[in-house]
C-alpha positions in Angstrom: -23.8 -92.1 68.1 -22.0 -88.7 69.2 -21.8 -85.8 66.4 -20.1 -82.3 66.0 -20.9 -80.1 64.0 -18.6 -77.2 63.2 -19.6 -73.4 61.9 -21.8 -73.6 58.3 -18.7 -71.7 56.8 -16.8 -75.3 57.0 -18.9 -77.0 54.4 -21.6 -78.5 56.7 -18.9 -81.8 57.8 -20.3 -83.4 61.2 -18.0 -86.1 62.8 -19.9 -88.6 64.6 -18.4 -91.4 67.0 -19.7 -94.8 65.7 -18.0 -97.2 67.7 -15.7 -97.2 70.9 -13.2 -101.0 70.5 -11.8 -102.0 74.0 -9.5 -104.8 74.9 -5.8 -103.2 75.5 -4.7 -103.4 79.2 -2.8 -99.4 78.6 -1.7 -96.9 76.4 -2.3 -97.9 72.8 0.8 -96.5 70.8 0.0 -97.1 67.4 -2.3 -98.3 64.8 -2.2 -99.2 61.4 -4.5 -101.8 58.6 -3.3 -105.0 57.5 -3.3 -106.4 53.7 -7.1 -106.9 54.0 -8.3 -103.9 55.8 -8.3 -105.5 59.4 -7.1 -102.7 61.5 -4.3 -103.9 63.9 -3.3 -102.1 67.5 -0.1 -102.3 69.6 0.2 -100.5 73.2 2.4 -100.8 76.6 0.4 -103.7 77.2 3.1 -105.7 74.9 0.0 -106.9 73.0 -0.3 -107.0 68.9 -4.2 -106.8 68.5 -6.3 -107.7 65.0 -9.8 -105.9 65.0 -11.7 -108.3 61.9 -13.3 -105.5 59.5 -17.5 -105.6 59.4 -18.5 -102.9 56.6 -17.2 -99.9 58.0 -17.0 -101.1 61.9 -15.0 -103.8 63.6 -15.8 -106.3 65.4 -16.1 -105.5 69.5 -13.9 -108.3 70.2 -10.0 -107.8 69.6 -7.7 -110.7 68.8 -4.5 -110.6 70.4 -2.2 -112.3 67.5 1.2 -111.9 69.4 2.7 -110.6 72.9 6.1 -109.0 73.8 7.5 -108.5 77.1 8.5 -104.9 76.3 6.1 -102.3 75.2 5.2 -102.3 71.7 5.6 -98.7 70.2 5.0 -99.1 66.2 3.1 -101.4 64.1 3.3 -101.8 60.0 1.6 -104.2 58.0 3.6 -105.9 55.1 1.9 -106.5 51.2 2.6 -110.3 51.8 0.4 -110.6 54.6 3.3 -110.1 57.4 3.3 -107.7 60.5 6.4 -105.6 62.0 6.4 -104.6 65.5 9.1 -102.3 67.0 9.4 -102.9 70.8 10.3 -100.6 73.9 13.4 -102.7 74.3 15.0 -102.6 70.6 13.6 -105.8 69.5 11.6 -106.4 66.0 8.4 -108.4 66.3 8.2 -110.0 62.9 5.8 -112.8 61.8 2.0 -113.6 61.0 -0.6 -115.8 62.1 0.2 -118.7 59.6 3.7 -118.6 60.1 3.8 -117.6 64.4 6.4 -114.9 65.2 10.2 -114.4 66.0 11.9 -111.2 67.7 15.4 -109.8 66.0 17.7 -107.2 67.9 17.2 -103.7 66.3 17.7 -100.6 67.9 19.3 -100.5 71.3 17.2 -98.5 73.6 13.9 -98.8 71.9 12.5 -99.6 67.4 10.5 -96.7 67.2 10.0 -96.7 63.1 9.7 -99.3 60.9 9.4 -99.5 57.0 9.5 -103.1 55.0 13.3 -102.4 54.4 14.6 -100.3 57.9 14.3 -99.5 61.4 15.1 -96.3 63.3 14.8 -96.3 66.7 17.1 -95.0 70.4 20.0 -95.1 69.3 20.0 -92.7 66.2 20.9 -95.4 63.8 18.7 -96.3 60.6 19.6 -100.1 59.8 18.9 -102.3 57.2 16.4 -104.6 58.8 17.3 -107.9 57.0 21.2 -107.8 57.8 21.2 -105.2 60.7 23.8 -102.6 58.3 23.9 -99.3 59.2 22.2 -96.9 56.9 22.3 -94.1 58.5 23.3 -92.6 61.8 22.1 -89.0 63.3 21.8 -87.4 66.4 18.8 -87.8 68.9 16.5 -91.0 68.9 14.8 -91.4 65.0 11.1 -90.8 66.0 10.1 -90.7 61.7 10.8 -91.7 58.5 9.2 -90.2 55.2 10.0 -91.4 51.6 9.1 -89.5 48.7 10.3 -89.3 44.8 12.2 -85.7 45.7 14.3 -87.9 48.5 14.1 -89.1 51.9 14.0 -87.6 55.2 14.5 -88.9 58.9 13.1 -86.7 62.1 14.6 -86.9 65.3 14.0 -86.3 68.8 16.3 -83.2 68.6 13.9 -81.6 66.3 15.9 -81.8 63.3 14.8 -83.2 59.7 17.8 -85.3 58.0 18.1 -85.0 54.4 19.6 -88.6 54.0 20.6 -88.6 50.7 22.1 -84.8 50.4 23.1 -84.6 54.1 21.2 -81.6 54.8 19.9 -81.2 58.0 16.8 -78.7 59.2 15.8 -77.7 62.3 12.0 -78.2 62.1 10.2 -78.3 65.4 11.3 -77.3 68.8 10.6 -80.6 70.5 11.0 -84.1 69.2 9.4 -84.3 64.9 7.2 -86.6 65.4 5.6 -87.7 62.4 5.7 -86.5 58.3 3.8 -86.5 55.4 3.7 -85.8 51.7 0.8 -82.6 51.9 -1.9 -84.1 49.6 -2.4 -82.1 46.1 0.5 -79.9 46.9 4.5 -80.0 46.3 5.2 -80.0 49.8 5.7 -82.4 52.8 4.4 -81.5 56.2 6.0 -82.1 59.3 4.5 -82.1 63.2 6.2 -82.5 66.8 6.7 -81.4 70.4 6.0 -78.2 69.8 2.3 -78.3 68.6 3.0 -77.4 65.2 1.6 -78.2 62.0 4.6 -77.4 59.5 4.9 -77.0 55.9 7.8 -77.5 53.9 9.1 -77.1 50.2 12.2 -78.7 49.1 15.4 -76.6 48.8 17.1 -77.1 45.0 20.1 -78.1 46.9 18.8 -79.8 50.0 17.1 -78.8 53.3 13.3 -77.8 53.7 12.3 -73.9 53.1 9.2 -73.3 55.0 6.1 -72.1 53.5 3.8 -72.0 56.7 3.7 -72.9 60.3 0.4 -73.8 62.0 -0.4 -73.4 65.8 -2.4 -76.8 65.2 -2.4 -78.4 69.1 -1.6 -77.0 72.6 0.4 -80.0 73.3 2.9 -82.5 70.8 1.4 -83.6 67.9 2.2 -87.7 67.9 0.9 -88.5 64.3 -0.1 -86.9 61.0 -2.5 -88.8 58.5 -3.8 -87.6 54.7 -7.4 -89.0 53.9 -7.4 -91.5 51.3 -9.2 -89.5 48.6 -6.2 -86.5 50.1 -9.3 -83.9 51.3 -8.4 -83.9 54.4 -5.6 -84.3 56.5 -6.3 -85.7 60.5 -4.1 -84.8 63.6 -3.8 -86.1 66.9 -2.2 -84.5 70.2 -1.2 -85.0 73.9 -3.9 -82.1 74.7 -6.6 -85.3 73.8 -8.0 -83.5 71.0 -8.0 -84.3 67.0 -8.0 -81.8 64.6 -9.2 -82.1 60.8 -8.0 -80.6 58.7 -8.7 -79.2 54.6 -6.1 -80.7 52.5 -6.4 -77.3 50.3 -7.0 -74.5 52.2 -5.6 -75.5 55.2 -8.7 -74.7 57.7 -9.2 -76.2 60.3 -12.7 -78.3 59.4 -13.4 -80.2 63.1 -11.6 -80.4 66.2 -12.9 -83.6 68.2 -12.4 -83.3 72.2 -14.0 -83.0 75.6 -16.4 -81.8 76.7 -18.1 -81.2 73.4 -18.6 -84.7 72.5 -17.1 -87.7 74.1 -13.7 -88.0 72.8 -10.5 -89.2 74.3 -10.0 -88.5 78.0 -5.9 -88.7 77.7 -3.0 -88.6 75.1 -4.3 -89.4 71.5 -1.0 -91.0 70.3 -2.5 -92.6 66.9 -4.6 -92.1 63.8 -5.4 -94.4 60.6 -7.8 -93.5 58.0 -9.8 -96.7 58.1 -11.9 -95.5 54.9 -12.7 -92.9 52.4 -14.7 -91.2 55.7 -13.7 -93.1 58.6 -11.1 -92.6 61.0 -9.5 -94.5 63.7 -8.1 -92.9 67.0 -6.4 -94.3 69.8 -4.3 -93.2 73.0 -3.4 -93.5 77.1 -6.7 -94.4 77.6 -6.6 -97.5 76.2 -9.7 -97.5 73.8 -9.8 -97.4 69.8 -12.1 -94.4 68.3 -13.9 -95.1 65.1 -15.0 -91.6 63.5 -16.9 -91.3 60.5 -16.6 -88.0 58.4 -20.8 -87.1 57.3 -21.7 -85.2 54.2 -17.9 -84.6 53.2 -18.9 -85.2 49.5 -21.1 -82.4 49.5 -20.5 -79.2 47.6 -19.6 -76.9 50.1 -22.7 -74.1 50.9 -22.4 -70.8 49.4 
């Protein structure tokens, strides 16, 4: 076990390495947990991966549930029990271990986002996924998707965030927006991307995003963005290897997690997923699955 500890001024938060998962043949592009907390990893490999849960660990030895001949870039779990895969050639992986697997056309070029009811991918178009319909059709390939009560918003490789119901667009990062998410305890979405910025955003009373505050959070893009469950903190992760937590509230930075301080990730961290209240899942070029765990992060902060 491998901790950092960051300045007494951050509220005495260590971040220890607890487990190291191996198993993927390459990059691992995404991660995400299944209906019963099982955490699940796709990677250039073409593998879908199920790690069983045990307590707050997993268990050393991955299960590879399906394989693709393309590269498998996204992964989401459905509340039925059913998994979505988006693959490097446009296809949908669709299926579960009762029921084996099939592969729809989706997005030529590459399915880069999925939800239970769309894809985004290559070829700028957001589709229905059960009849294929076009939703939706921007410029640039659709790299995220974020759904929230005040609307819904698409970011694309050309930096831009689409405003899909007003038509709005904002130019958000320079560099591909990479990933966005509602900003926990605040009226506000955050966005991040090529540019190694942590943005935050209000919405306009008439569309488009005003900004509020722009965060130098990486030296490199910034692949995925991921609230804690109890929304304390939010986690970052970044070409430059590195992860960065972050307070939800005062937007510190609490812990960055990186070589050569402690044995962290030794290329591109692409993925993140909060496996619990205070444990977090990392996972990159390298191949291997990080698990974090956040210590003393309910205590009162020092005075």
């Amino acid at each position: 076990m491998s901790a950092a500890r960051p300045p007494s001024e951050q509220g005495g938060i260590e971040v220890s390495l607890v487990q190291t998962l191996e198993g993927h043949q390459g990059a691992i592009y995404d991660l995400c947990l299944d209906h019963r907390g099982h955490l699940l990893s796709v990677g250039g490999d073409g593998l879908l991966v199920k790690w069983k849960r045990q307590g707050d660990a997993f268990e050393e030895g991955g299960h590879a549930l399906a394989k693709s001949d393309a590269p498998l870039f996204v992964v989401r779990s459905l509340p039925d029990g059913g998994v979505l895969a988006g693959t490097g050639d446009g296809g949908v992986l669709n299926g579960s271990e009762r029921d084996g697997w099939t592969l729809a056309p989706a997005n030529a070029g590459g399915t880069y986002v999925l939800t239970e009811q769309a894809t985004g991918g290559a070829d700028g178009r957001w589709l229905k996924r059960s009849t294929g319909e076009t939703l939706a059709t921007v410029n640039g390939r659709i790299r995220c998707f974020l759904a929230l009560p005040e609307g819904q918003w698409l970011g694309t490789s050309e930096g831009c965030i689409h405003d899909m119901a007003r038509g709005v667009k904002t130019d958000a990062h320079e560099g591909p927006v990479r990933a966005m998410i509602p900003w926990p305890g605040k009226q506000a979405l955050a966005s991040v991307g090529g540019d190694g910025q942590l943005r935050i955003w209000k919405v306009g009373p008439e569309g488009g995003l005003r900004p509020i505050i722009a965060i130098p959070a990486h030296k490199g893009t910034i692949y995925r963005a991921s609230p804690s469950p109890d929304g304390k903190w939010v986690a970052t992760c970044s070409r430059d290897r590195s992860i960065a937590l972050w307070d939800a509230d005062s937007l510190a930075l609490v812990q960055r997690l990186q070589r050569p301080g402690m044995p962290g990730h030794v290329r591109s961290v692409n993925a993140i997923v909060w496996t619990g209240a205070h444990t977090l899942a990392s996972a990159g070029d390298g191949g291997r699955i990080l698990i974090w765990k956040l210590l003393g992060a309910d205590r009162p902060p020092s005075n």
